[in-house]
N, C-alpha and C positions, 0 to 999 in steps of 0.2 A: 396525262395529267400527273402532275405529280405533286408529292406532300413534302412539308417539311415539320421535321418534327424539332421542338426546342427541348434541349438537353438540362435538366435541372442540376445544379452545379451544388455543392452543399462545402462550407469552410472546412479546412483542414482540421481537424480534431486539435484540444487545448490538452497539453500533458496536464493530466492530472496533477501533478507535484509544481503547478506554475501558478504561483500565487499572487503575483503583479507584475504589470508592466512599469516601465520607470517612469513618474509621476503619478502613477495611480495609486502609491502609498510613500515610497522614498524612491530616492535616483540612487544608482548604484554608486555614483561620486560620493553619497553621503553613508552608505554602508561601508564601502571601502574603507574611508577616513576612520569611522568606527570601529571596525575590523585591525586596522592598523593602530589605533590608542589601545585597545585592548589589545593587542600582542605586545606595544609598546612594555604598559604592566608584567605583563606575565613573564617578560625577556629582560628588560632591565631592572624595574623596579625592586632588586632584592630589599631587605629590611635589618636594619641595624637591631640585632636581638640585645644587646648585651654590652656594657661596657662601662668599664671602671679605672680609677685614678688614683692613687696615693697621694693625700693630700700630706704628708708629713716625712721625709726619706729614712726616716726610723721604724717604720711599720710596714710590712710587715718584719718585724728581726728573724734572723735567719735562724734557724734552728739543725743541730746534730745528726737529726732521724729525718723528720718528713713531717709536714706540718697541710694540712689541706682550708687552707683561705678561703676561694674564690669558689664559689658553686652559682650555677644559673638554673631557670628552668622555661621553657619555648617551647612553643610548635609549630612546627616547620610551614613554609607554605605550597602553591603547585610551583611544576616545574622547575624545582630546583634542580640545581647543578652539582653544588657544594658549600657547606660549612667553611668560610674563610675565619681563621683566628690570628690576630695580630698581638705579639708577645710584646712588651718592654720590657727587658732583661736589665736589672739593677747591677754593678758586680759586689761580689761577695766580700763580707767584710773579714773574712776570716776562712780557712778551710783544713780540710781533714785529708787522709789520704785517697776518698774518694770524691768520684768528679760531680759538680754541682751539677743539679738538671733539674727542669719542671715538666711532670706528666700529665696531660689533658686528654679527660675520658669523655668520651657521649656516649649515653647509655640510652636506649629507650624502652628498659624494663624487662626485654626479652636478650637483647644483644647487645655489647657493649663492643668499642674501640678506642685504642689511646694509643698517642703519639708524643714522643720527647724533645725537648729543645735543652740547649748547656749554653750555656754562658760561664768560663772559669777565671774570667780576668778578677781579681783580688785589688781591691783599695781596702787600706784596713781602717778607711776612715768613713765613721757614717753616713757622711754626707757623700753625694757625689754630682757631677754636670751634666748636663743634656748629651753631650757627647759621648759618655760613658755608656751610655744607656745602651743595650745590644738587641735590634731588634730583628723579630724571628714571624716568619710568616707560613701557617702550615693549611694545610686544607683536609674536613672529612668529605668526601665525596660519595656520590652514589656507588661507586665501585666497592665501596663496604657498606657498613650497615644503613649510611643516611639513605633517607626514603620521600618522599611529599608528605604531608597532612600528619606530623606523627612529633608527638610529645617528649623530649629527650629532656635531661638532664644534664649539664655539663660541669665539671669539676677538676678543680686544677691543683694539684699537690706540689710541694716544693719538698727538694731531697736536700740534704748535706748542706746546709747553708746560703743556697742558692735565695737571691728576691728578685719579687714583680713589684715594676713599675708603673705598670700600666695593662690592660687588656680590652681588643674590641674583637667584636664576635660578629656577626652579618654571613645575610646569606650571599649565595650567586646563583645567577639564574644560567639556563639551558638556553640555547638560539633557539628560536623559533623556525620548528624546521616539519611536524607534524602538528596538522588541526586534531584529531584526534588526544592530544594533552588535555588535560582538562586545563582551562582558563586561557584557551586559543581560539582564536577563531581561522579561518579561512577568509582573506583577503584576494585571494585567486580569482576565488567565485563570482564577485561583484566588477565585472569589464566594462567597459564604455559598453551601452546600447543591449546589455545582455537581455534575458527574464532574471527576475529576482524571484527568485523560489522559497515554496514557508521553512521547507529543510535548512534555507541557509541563513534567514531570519534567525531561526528558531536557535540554531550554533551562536547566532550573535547573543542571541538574550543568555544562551545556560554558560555559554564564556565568562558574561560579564558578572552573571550570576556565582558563578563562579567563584571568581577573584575577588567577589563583596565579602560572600562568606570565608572566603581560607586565609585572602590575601592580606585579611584587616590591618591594619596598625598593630607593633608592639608597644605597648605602652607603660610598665612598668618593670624595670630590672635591675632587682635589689638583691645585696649579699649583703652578709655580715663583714664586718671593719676585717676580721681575722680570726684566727682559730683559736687567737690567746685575748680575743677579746671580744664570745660571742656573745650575740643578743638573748637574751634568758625573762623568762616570765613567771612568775609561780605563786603571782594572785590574782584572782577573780574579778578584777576593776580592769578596764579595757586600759590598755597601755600603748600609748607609741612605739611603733616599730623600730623607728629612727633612733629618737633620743632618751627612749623609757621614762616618759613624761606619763602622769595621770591624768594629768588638766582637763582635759575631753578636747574635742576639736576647736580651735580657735582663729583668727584671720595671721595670729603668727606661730601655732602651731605648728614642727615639721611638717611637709608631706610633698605630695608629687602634684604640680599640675599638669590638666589631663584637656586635650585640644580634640572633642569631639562632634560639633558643629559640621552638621550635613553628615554625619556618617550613617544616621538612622537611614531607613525606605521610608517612601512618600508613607505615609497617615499614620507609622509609628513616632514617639516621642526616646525612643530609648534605643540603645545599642546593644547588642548581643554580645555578650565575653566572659572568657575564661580567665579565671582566679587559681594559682596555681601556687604551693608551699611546700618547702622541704624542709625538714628539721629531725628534731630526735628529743624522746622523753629522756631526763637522766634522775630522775626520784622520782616516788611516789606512782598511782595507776591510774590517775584521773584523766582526762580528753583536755584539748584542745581546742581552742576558737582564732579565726582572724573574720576583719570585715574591713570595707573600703566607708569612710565618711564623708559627707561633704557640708557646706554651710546648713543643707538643710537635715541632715539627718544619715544616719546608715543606709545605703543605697546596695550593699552587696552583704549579706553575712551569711558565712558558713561555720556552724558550732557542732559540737560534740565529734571532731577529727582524733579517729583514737592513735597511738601510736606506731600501729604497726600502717597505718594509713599515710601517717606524717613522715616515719622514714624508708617508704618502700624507694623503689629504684627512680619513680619517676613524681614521688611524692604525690601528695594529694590535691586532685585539680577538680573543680568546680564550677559548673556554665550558672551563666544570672547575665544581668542585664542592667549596665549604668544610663544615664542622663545623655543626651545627645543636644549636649552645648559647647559654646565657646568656650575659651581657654579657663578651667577653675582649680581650686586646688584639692584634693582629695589626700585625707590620711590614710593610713593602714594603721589597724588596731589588733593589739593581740590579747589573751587572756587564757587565764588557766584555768579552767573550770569546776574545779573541786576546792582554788583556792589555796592549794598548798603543793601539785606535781609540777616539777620543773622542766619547763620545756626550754629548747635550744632551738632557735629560729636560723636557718644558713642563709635561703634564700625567698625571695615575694617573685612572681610574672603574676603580669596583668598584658592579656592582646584579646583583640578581636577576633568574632569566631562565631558561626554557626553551622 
């Protein structure tokens, strides 16, 4: 006689790190696409930091020595590449025995880097054509000091005569070639038919997370007209930035408007950003103030900025938090807080950031 015996069979163990099958929370079709818009961001999306125009072909006039106009101030985002700077070279209405040239530093407090551009062509007439115009394309790069997530300064001096017609500033981003970058994800990971695992999920969410926080919007970048015509404060009434009005805010008031609509997270009302100013006391020992206005009221203010704060290398930068609306306008307001020290305003950044 004989027996049989039945073999109890038991499923093959689940990896622990397998966190869904496809449709039993997302298909890998729809991570991929995911996966793929956030690399999109973080590879192409660089950000226009900066950028200014001569509205008048007599300003800036050239000067002898060296004359420093154009000052910015930024914070970088991930995965950058390199600082692109696009020159318009005026030519010089006059010169000396040495050759015209404009030098552009980025500093960010600890290390600095500058690179020169010349333009010597001579019209000795103030005006000049679009064709005259010499233009010059340089890049800082990660091979010197530029870095991701880091607060510079930039500054652009003119020597012997030499003018700017124009300047833009923007970053460039790195290919996407390591998920390991911060504001990357892994597109690999997600195959037709794979498992979707929470480690890969999880890269989706702190990628995106990510590029919320570093990649924001630039959204304010203001200099002074020039060096022989800066912007100066040295009473205690809030003053425009722009036009050195008192008026207080108004619907024709100068200022910037500011398109922040959807930029908050689900159930906050308000945006996360840095407020950033470079300047210099030139009388008097008293502090400093700026603030952002809007229709309803001051929405950002930072007061008592002493001077060694105002003209350190990378100046004085401030996190708060504006309105997350559609397109409005907001001033910047300045003031001198003792009502009698004179302050020198060069430049205002306003970008997203947490």
């Amino acid at each position: 006689m004989s027996k049989t015996y039945s073999v109890q069979s038991f499923p093959s163990p689940i990896p622990e790190k397998r966190f869904a099958r496809n449709a039993s929370l997302a298909t890998t079709s729809a991570a991929f696409r995911a996966a793929r818009s956030i690399n999109y961001s973080a590879a192409e999306q660089g950000r226009q930091l900066f950028l200014k125009a001569y509205d008048t072909q007599s300003q800036p006039p050239g000067s002898a020595t060296v004359e420093s106009d154009i000052w910015a101030i930024f914070r970088t985002g991930t995965n950058v590449k390199s600082l692109v700077v696009w020159v318009g070279l005026a030519p010089v209405a006059t010169r000396n025995s040495n050759e015209p040239y404009v030098a552009i530093l980025i500093d960010d407090g600890t290390d600095d880097e500058t690179k020169e551009v010349r333009h010597s062509v001579v019209n000795t007439s103030v005006t000049y054509t679009p064709s005259e115009v010499h233009w010059a394309r340089i890049e800082f790069t990660t091979d010197g000091i530029l870095q991701d997530d880091t607060i510079y300064k930039l500054q652009m001096a003119r020597y012997y005569y030499s003018r700017i017609h124009s300047v833009s500033v923007y970053e460039k981003k790195k290919p996407v070639a390591d998920s390991l970058v911060d504001g990357v994800a892994d597109a690999a990971a997600f195959e037709v038919h794979a498992a979707i695992y929470d480690e890969d999920i999880q890269s989706l969410l702190e990628a995106a997370t990510t590029l919320w926080q570093k990649n924001g919007a630039h959204l304010i970048g203001w200099c002074q007209e020039s060096a022989d015509a800066p912007t100066e404060v040295s009473s205690s009434t809030w003053t425009n930035l722009i036009d050195g009005n008192t008026g207080g805010y108004s619907a024709t008031s100068k200022g910037f408007y500011l398109d922040t609509q959807y930029h908050n997270t689900y159930g906050e009302t308000t945006v996360p950003v840095q407020l950033g100013v470079i300047g210099s006391r030139s009388s008097g020992t008293g502090n400093f103030s700026i603030r952002l206005v809007d229709a309803s009221g001051a929405v950002l203010t930072e007061t008592a900025i002493t001077e060694a704060e105002l003209s350190a290398d990378t100046g004085h930068v401030v996190a708060g938090t504006i309105p997350a609306q559609a397109a409005a306008k907001v001033d910047v307001q300045i003031r001198s807080d003792d009502n009698s020290s004179n302050f020198r305003v060069r430049c205002v950044g306003l970008w997203e950031y947490e």
